[in-house]
C-alpha positions in Angstrom: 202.4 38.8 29.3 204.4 39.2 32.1 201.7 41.5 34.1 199.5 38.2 33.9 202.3 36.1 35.0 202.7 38.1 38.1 199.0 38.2 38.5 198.5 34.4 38.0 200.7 33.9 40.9 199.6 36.5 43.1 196.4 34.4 43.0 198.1 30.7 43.8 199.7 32.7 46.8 196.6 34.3 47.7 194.9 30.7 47.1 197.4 28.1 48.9 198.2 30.4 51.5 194.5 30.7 52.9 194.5 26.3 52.4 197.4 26.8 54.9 195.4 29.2 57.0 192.2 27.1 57.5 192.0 24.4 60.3 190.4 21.4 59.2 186.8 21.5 60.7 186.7 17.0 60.6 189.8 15.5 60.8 188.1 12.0 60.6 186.2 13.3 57.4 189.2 13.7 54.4 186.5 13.8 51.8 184.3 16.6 53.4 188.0 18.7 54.7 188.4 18.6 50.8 185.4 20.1 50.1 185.6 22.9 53.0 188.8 23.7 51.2 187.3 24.3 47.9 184.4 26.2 48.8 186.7 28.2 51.2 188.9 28.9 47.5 185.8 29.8 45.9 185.1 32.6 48.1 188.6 33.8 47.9 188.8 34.0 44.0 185.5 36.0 44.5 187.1 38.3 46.6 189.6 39.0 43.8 187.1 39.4 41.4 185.5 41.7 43.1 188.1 43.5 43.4 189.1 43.4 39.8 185.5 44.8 38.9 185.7 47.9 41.3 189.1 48.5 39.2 186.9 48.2 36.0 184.3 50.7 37.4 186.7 53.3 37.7 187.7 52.7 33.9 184.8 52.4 32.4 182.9 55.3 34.2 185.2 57.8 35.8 185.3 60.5 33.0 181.4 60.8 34.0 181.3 60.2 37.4 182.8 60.5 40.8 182.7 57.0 42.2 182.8 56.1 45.9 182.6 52.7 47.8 181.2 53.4 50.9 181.0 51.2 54.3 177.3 51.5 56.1 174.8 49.5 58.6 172.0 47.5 58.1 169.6 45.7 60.9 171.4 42.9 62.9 171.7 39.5 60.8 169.0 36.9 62.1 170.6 33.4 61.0 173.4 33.5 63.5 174.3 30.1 64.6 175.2 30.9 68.0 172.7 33.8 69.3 174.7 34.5 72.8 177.7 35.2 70.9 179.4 38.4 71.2 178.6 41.5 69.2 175.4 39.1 67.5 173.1 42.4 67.9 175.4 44.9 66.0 174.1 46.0 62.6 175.2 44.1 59.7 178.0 46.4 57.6 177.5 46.1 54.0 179.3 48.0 51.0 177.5 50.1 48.4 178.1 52.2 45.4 177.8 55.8 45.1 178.4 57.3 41.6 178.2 61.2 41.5 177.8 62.8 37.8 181.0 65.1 36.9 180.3 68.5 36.8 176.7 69.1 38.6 175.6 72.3 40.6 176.1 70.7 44.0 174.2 73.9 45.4 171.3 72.6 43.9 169.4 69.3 45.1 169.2 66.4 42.5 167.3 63.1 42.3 168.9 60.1 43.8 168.5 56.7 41.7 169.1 53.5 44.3 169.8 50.7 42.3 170.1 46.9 43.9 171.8 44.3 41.8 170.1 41.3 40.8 171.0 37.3 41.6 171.0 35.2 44.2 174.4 35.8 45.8 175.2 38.5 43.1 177.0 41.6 43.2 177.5 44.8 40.9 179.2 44.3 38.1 180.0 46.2 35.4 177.3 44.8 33.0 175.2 47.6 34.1 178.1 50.1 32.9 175.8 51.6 30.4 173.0 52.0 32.7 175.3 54.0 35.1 176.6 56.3 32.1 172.8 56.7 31.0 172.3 57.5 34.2 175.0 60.1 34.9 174.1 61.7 31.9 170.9 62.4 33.3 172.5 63.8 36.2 170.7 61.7 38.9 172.9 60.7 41.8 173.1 56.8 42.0 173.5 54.2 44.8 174.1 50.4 44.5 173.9 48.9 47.5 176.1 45.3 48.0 173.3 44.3 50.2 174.0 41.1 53.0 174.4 37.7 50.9 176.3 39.4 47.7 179.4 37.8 46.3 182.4 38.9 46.3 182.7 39.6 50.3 183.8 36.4 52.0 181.8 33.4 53.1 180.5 35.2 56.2 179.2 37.7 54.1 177.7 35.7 51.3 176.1 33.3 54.7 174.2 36.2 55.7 171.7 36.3 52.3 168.1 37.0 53.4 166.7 36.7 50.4 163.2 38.5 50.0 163.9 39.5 53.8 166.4 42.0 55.6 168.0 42.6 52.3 165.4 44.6 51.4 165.8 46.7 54.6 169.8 47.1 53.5 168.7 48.9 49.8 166.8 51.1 52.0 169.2 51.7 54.5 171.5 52.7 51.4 169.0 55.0 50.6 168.9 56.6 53.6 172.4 56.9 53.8 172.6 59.0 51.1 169.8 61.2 52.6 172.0 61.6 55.6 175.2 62.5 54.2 174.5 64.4 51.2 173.5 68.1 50.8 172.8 67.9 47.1 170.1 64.9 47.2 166.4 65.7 46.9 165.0 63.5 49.5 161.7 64.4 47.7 162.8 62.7 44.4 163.8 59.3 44.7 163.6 56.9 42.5 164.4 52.9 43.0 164.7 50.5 39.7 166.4 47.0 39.0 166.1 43.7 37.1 165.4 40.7 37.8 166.3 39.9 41.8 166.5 43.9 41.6 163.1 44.3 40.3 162.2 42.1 43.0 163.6 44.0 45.7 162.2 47.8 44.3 159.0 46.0 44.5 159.4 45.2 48.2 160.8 48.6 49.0 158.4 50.3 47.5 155.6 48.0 49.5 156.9 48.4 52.0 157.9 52.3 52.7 155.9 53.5 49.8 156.7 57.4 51.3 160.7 56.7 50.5 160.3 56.6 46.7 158.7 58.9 44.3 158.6 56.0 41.2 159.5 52.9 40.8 160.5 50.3 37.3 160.6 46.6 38.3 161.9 44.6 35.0 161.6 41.0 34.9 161.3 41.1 38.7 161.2 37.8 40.2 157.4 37.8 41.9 156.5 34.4 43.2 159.0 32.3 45.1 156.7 29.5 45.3 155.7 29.4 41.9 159.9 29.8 41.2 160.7 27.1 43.3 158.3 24.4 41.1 160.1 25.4 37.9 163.3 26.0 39.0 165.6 23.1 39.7 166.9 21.2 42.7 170.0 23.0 43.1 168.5 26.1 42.9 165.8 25.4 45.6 168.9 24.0 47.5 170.1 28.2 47.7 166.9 29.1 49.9 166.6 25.7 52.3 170.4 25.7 53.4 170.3 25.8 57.4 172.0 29.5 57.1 169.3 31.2 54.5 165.4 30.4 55.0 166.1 26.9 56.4 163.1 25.1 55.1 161.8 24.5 51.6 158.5 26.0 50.2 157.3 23.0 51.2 157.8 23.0 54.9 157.0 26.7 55.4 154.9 27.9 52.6 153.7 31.0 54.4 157.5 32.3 54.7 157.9 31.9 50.7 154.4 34.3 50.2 156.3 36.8 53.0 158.8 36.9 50.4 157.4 37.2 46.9 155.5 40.5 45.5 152.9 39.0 44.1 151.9 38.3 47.3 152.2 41.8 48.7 150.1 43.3 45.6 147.6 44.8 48.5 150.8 47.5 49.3 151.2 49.5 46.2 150.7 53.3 46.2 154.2 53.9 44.4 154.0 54.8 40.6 155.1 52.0 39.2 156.7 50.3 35.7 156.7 46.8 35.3 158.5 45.0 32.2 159.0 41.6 31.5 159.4 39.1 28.3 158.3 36.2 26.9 160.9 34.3 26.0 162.7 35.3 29.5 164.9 32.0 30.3 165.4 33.2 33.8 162.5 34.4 35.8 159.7 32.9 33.8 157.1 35.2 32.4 154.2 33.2 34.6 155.6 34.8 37.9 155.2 38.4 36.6 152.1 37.8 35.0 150.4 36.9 38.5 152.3 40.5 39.8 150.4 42.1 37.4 147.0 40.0 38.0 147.2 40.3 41.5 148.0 44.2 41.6 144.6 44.3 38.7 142.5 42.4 41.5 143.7 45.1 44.1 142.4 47.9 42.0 146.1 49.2 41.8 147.0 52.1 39.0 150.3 50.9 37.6 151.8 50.4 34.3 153.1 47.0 32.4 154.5 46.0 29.1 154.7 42.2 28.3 157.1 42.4 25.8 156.5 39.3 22.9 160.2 37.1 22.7 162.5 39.9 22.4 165.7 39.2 21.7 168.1 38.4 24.4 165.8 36.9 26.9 166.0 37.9 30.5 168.7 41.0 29.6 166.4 41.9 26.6 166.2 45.6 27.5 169.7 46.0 29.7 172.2 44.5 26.7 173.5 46.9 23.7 171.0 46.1 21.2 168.9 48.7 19.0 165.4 47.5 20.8 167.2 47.6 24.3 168.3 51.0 24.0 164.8 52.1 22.6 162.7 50.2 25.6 165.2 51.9 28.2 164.9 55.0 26.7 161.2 54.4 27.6 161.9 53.5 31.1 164.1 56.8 31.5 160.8 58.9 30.4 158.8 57.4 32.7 160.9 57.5 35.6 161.5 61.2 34.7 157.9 62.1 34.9 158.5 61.8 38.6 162.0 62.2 38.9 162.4 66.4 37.0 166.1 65.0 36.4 167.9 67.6 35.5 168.8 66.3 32.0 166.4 63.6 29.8 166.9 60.8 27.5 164.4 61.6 25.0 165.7 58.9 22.1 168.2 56.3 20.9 170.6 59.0 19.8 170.8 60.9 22.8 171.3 57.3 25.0 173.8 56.2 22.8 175.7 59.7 22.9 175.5 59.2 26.8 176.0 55.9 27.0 178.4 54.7 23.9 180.4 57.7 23.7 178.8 58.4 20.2 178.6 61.7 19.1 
């Protein structure tokens, strides 16, 4: 009790003393100083919370891997405000994840895994705790990259979202980071998967440097912005049209939405490729994946797909701890290891839950 005590008011001090900090942007505005203020809070309690879940990572995951937070550069941010201002061509520095399985030959190469969270302004939590284990277990090398617009990084950070845009070129960037730096990765066995937002963005990598990845699973990958932005609601569409992201609705700029979206980059594929989505997904509605998979049938693309009929859990259906999740990402794991030769395989339910769950 008294540990949250102390914590509880670490974060007032944190809190109040950053009110004290900021200078009021309209002093003849109260209303919209009081706003400032609490989005400039919000951003501060994310800071702490990302924090908190890098201290979680190391508990839930460090008897299986070596974990590292690294500090890299991706291409120059493109919605600065002022573009004379100094140091406004530098690469944009983004963290990302490395996990390193415990106990692997690091004379010998091994398949690297990049893996981009999903969400608009999102960041890696550890939801995807199992996934990493499952991973590890399999002995591929894994980065997570906290591309430009994620949470947890301060509101210049989270300003700098290019959703569907230079994001895309941070994963990479990630990817060839570890290339770079790392002896014991097989830059001929590379893999890229992720959900949702994630799926989205392995689709785009995989458009558009198809030579960078060996494979590639997309689940429930948001496909179409346009068609997103008609079922989505205001508030949502409000994420994309602020004057610091895209700047203009789908309405206004309809060609810059199709830029974005991978059904409308169909024509690109040459990646092997896995696609998953769900019915009953209450997220990234099954209509937007369903014209991926038409429109990479009209361009005479070889790929595989499962529509999966109203699986439990929705848009998480195969990443949560249920008996049919662990069965449908044991099938990912075999596919991606057709390509992959990881060093280890998931081959059934028991041998994920052993690495996953601890279960012996």
């Amino acid at each position: 009790m008294k540990a949250i005590n102390i914590l509880f008011s670490l974060l007032l001090l944190f809190c109040f003393t950053g009110i004290q900090a900021q200078e009021p942007e309209n002093n003849n505005d109260p209303i919209k100083e009081i706003n400032q203020e609490i989005n400039n809070m919000d951003h501060r309690f994310d800071v702490l919370k990302k924090q908190l879940q890098d201290l979680l990572w190391y508990q839930k995951v460090v008897d299986v891997a070596v974990i590292d937070k690294v500090y890299i550069t991706g291409p120059p941010a493109t919605n600065i405000k002022n573009p004379t201002a100094m140091g406004v061509d530098n690469p944009l520095k983004f963290y990302t994840y490395v996990f390193i399985p415990r106990g692997i030959n690091l004379s010998k190469k091994h398949p690297l895994m990049v893996l981009p969270h999903g969400g608009v302004h999102g960041d890696l939590t550890t939801y995807y705790a199992h996934i990493i284990r499952e991973l590890m277990y399999q002995q591929y090398i894994v980065v997570a990259p906290e591309y430009r617009g994620s949470t947890g990084y301060g509101k210049t950070f989270y300003e700098h979202i290019d959703y569907g845009g230079l994001e895309n070129e941070d994963v990479n960037a990630s990817r060839d980071w570890m290339i770079e730096n790392y002896d014991f990765v097989d830059k001929n066995r590379v893999g890229i998967m992720g959900w949702s937002h994630g799926g989205m963005i392995a689709l785009m990598n995989i458009f558009d440097w198809p030579k960078d990845y060996k494979v590639a699973f997309a689940g429930v990958p948001v496909s179409d912005l346009i068609a997103r932005m008609g079922y989505q609601t205001q508030s949502y569409r409000d994420l994309y049209s602020v004057d610091y992201h895209i700047g203009k609705t789908a309405h206004e700029n309809v060609e810059e939405y199709k830029r974005r979206s991978p059904a409308w980059n169909a024509h690109k594929l040459q990646t092997p490729l896995l696609i998953h989505t769900n019915t009953n997904d209450d997220d990234v509605n099954v209509l937007e994946v369903e014209h991926l998979i038409k429109s990479l049938k009209a361009e005479g693309k070889d790929f595989e797909y499962k529509i999966y009929q109203d699986v439990e859990g929705g848009h998480s259906f195969d990443r949560i701890d249920t008996q049919i999740a662990q069965e449908i990402r044991v099938k990912i794991y075999k596919f991606l290891a057709q390509y992959l030769n990881p060093p280890e395989t998931i081959d059934n339910a028991k041998e994920l839950k052993k690495a996953a769950y601890r279960v012996k």
